[in-house]
C-alpha positions in Angstrom: -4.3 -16.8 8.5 -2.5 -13.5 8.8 -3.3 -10.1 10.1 -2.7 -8.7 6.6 -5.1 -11.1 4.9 -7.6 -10.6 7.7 -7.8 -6.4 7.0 -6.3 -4.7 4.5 -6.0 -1.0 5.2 -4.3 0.8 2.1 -4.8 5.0 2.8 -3.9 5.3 -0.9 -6.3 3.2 -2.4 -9.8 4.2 -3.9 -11.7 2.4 -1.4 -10.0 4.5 1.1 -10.6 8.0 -0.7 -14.0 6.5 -1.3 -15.4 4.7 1.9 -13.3 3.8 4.0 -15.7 2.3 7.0 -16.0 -0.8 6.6 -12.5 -1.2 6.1 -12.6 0.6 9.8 -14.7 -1.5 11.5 -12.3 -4.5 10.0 -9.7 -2.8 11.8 -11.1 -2.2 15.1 -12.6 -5.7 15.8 -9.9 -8.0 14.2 -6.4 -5.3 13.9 -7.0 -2.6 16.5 -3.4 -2.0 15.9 -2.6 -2.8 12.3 0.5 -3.6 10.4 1.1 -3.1 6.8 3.7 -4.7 5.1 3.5 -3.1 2.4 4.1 0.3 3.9 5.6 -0.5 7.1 3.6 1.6 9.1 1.2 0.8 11.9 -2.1 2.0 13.0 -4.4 2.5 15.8 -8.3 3.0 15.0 -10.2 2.5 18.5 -11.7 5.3 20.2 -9.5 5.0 23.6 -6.7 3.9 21.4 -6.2 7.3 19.3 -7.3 9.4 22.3 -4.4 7.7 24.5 -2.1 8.2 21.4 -2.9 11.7 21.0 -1.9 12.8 24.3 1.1 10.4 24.5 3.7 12.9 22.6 6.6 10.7 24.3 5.7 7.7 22.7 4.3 9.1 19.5 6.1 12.4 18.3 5.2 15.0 15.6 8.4 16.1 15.5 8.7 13.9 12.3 5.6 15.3 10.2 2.8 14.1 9.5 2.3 13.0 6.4 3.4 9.4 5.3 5.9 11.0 3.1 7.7 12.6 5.9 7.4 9.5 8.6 8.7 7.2 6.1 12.0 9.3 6.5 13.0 8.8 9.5 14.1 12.0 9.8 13.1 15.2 11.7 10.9 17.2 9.8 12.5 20.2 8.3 9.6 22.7 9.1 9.0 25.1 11.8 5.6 24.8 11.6 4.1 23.8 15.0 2.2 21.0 13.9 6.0 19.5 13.5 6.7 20.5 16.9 6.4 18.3 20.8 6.2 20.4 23.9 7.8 22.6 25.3 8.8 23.8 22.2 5.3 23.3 20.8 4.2 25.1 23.9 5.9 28.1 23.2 4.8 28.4 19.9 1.2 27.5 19.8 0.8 30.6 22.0 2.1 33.4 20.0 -1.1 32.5 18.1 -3.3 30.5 20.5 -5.2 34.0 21.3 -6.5 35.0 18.1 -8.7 31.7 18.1 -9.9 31.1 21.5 -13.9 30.6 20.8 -14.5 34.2 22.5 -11.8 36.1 20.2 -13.6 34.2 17.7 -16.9 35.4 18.3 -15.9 38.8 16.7 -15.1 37.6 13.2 -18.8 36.1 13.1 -19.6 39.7 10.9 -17.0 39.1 8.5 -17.5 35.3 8.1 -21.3 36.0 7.6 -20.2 39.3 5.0 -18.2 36.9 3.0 -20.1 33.8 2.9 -23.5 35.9 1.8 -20.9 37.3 -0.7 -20.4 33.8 -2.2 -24.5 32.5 -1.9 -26.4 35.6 -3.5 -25.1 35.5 -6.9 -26.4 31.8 -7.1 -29.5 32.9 -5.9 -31.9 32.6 -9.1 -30.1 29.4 -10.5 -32.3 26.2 -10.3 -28.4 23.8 -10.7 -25.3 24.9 -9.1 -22.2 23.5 -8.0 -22.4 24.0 -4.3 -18.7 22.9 -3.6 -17.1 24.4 -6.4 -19.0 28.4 -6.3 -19.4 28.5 -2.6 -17.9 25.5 -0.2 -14.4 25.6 -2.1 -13.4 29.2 -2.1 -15.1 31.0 1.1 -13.2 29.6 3.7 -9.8 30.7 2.0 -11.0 34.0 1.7 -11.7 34.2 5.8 -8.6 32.6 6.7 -6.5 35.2 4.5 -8.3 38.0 5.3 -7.6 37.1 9.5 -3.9 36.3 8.0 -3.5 39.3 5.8 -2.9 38.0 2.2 -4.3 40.4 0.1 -7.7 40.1 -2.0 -6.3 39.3 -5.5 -3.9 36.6 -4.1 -6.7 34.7 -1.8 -7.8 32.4 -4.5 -4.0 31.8 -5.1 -3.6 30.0 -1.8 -6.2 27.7 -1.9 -5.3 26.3 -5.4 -1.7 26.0 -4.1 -2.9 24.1 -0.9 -5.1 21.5 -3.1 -2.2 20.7 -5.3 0.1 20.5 -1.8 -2.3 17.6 -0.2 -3.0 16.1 -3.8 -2.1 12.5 -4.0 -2.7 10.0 -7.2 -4.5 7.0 -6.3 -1.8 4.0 -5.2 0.7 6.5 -5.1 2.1 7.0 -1.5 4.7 9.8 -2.0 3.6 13.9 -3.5 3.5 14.4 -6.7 6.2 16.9 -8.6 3.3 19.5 -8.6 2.9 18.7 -4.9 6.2 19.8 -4.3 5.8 22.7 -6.3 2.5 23.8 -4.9 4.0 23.6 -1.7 7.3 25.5 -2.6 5.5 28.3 -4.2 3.0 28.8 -1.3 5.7 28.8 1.5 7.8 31.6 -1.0 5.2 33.8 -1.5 4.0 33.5 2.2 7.8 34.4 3.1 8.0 37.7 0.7 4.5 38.6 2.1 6.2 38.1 5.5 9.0 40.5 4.4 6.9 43.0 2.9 4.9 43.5 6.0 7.7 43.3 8.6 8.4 47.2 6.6 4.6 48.1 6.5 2.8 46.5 9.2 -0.7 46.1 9.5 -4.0 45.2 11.5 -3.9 41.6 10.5 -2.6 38.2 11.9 1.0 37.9 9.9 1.9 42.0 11.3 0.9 40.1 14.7 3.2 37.8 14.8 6.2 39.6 13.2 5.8 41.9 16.3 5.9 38.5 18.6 8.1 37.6 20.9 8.4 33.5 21.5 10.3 32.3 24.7 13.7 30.5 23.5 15.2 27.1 25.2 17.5 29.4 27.3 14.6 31.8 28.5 15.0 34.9 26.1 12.4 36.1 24.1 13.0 36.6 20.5 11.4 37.4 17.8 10.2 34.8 14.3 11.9 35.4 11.5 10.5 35.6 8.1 10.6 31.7 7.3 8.8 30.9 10.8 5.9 33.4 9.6 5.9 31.5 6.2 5.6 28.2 8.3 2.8 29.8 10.4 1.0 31.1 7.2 1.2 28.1 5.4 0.0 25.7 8.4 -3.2 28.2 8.8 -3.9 28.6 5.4 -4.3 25.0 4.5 -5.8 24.2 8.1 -8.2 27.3 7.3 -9.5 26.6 4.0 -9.3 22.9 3.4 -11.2 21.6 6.5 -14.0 23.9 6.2 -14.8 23.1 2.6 -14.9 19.5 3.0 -17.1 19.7 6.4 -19.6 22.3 4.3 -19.6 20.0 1.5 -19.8 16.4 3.5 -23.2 18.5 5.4 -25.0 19.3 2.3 -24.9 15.4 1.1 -25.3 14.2 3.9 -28.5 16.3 4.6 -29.9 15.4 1.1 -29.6 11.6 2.1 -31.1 12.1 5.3 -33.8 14.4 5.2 -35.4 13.6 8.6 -32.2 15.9 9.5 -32.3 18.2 7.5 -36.1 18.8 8.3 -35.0 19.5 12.0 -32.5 22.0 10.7 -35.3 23.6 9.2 -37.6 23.3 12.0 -34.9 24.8 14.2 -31.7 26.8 13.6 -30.5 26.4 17.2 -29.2 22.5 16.5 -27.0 23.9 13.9 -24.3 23.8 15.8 -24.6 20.1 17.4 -25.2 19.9 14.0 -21.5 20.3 12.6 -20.6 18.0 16.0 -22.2 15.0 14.4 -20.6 16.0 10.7 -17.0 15.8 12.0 -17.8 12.9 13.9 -19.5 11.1 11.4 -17.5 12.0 8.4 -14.0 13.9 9.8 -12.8 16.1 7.2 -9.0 14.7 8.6 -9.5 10.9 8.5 -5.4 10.5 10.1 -3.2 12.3 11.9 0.7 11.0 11.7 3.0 10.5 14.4 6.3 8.5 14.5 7.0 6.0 17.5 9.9 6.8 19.7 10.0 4.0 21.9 8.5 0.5 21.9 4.8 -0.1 23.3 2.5 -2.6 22.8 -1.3 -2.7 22.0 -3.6 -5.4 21.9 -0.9 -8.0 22.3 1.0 -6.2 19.1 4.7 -4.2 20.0 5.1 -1.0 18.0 8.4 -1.0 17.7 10.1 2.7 17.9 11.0 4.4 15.0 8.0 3.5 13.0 5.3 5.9 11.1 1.9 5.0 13.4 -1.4 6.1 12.2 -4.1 7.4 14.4 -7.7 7.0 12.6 -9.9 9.4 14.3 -12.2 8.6 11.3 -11.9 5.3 12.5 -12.5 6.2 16.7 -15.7 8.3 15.5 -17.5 5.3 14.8 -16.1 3.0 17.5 -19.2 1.4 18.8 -17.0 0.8 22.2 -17.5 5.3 22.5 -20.9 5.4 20.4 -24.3 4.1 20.2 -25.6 2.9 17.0 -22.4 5.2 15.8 -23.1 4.4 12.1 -26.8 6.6 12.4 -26.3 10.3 11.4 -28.5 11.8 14.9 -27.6 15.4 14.9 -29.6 15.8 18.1 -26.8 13.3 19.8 -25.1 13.8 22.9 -21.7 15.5 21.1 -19.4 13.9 24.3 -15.7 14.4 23.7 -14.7 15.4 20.2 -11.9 14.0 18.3 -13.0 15.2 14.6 -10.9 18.0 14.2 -7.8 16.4 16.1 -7.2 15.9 19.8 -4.5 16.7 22.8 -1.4 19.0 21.9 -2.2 19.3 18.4 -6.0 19.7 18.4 -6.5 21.9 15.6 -5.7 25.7 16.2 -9.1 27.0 14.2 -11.3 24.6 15.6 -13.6 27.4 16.5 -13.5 29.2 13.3 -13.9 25.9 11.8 -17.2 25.6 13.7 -18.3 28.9 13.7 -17.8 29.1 9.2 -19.8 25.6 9.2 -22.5 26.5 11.3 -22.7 30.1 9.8 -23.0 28.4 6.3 -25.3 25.8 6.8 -27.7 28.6 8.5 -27.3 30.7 5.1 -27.8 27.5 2.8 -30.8 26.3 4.5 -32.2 30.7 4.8 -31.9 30.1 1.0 -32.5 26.5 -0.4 -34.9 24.9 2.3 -35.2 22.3 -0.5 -32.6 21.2 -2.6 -31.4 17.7 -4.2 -27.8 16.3 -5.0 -26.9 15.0 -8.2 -25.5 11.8 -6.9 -24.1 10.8 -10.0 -22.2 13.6 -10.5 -20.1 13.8 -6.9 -16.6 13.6 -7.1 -14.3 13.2 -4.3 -10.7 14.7 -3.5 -7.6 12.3 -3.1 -5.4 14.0 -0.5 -3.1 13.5 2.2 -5.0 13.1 5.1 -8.2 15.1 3.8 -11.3 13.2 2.4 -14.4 14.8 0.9 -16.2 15.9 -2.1 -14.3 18.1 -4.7 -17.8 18.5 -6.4 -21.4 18.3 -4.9 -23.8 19.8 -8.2 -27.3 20.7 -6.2 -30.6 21.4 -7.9 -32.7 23.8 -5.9 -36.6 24.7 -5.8 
């Protein structure tokens, strides 16, 4: 019998979108690195497997994208988004903004996060049913990331809706839809005009910031981004900035109704918060994937990847690699965080990790100040189907 008949990983299927672990636990014990013939990709889903591919950048580029779309190519990715980028041009880049999101710098936005996420909570208070992932988890993070960015107030809302259609993907369907391509289009335009308009009235805000940057070139002068760059920076920290945070807020609130042991320590006491969002992104990543494309030939577990090949690596997968965790299926919010690959790892770890963390726990302290008791309506969750994002589109809550 076959690899492919043993485990079947499809990241475009229901199943995947829905539950996807056993199908990772398949993978680690019988196709630690998988093959599909069907989309001639190849993937890696054990803990030390995805850490070792994360830091291998020579092996496993970025410089084709991420998304299967883009791998598939075999082209270069036509961005200038860092994400897109190997060192040492990734190197250069990733510190014109590196600064801004260091956990200290972050520590100062913790007024603002709190200002808006109350914002978003009070006017539910009073309502006995509510749509926590719709009225809150949805559209507060979007609203943090553009006011740190500089989009203004009445175009916030804007970004997000562009960024869900962006990662939207139809169930079998491996390619972006038309309104993908759209959503995307439209974002990185009005990013780009936004770029242009402050480059003539700058002000105290991230995008002014980096239009006054000055980025080491290959040849060792400094020069400056243009507007297209900033569009590219805008875009990457928009949809980094809004979409991981909803899911992870949303993915806590469920997971906190089915395991109330948990949630009764949360109540107990604030301060495991947040080892709290730790055990979240490990034991439901918001980013189940990341993409990379194989430059040379290596060989895992007796299997070649042969170069120029999209590779998966499933740090949904490595989060519950028994091999790294004990009893890794059992949500334990008191467990020993270790080294975290939930939010990416190596070169490309994301850039608002700490803004990620620091919205989560600030949200899950404000839910549980309000709703120490609340149910889900099970029947009524939905899920997202995007590229490389999984979690609940809608989480309806009843509250005492």
């Amino acid at each position: 019998m076959g690899q492919a008949t043993t485990v079947e990983f499809d990241p475009f299927s229901r199943d995947f979108f829905d539950d996807p672990y056993d199908t990772y636990a398949a993978l680690r014990d019988h196709a630690p690195c998988y093959y599909s013939e069907q989309y001639d990709f190849y993937a890696l889903s054990r803990f030390d497997d995805v850490v070792a591919g994360h830091r291998d950048h020579a092996t496993f580029t970025s410089t084709h994208g991420q998304t299967y779309e883009q791998l598939a190519s075999g082209q270069p990715a036509d961005t200038g988004a860092i994400i897109s980028m190997d060192p040492p041009r990734h190197t250069r880049y990733r510190k014109l903004v590196s600064r801004s999101f260091t956990p200290r710098s972050i520590g100062n936005y913790e007024s603002l996060v709190r200002e808006i996420i109350s914002g978003y909570l009070d006017p539910l208070m009073g309502r006995r049913q509510f749509d926590i992932l719709e009225e809150f988890a949805a559209p507060f993070p979007v609203e943090i990331i553009s006011s740190i960015l500089g989009v203004p107030p009445e175009d916030r809302q804007q970004i997000r809706l562009w960024t869900d259609a962006m990662l939207h993907r139809e169930e079998g369907s491996a390619l972006g839809s038309q309104a993908a391509r759209e959503g995307g289009m439209a974002q990185g335009m009005y990013l780009y005009e936004l770029s242009v308009k402050k480059r003539q009235n700058p002000a105290d805000d991230m995008l002014s910031a980096l239009i006054e940057a000055e980025v080491e070139t290959e040849d060792g002068d400094l020069a400056q981004l243009n507007d297209a760059e900033i569009a590219e920076f805008g875009t990457l920290l928009a949809a980094a900035g809004s979409e991981t945070v909803t899911k992870l807020v949303g993915n806590a609130v469920v997971l906190f109704h089915r395991h109330r042991d948990q949630w009764a320590k949360v109540l107990d006491d604030p301060a495991v918060i947040a080892n709290a969002v730790e055990e979240i992104l490990r034991y439901w990543a918001p980013s189940q994937y990341q993409g990379r494309y194989s430059m040379v030939d290596s060989e895992w577990h007796g299997v070649t990847i042969p170069k120029h090949k999209p590779v998966f690596l499933i740090t949904g997968s490595a989060n519950r690699d028994p091999r790294r965790y004990g009893d890794p299926d059992k949500f334990d919010i008191t467990r020993e965080a270790g080294l975290a690959v939930g939010l990416g790892h190596g070169l490309h770890v994301c850039l608002g990790a700490a803004l990620a963390r620091l919205e989560s726990r600030v949200a899950i302290e404000e839910i549980a100040r309000r709703w120490p008791a609340f149910e889900v309506q099970e029947s009524c969750l939905r899920r997202v189907q995007m590229s490389n994002v999984a979690g609940y589109s809608s989480v309806p809550i009843t509250v005492s």
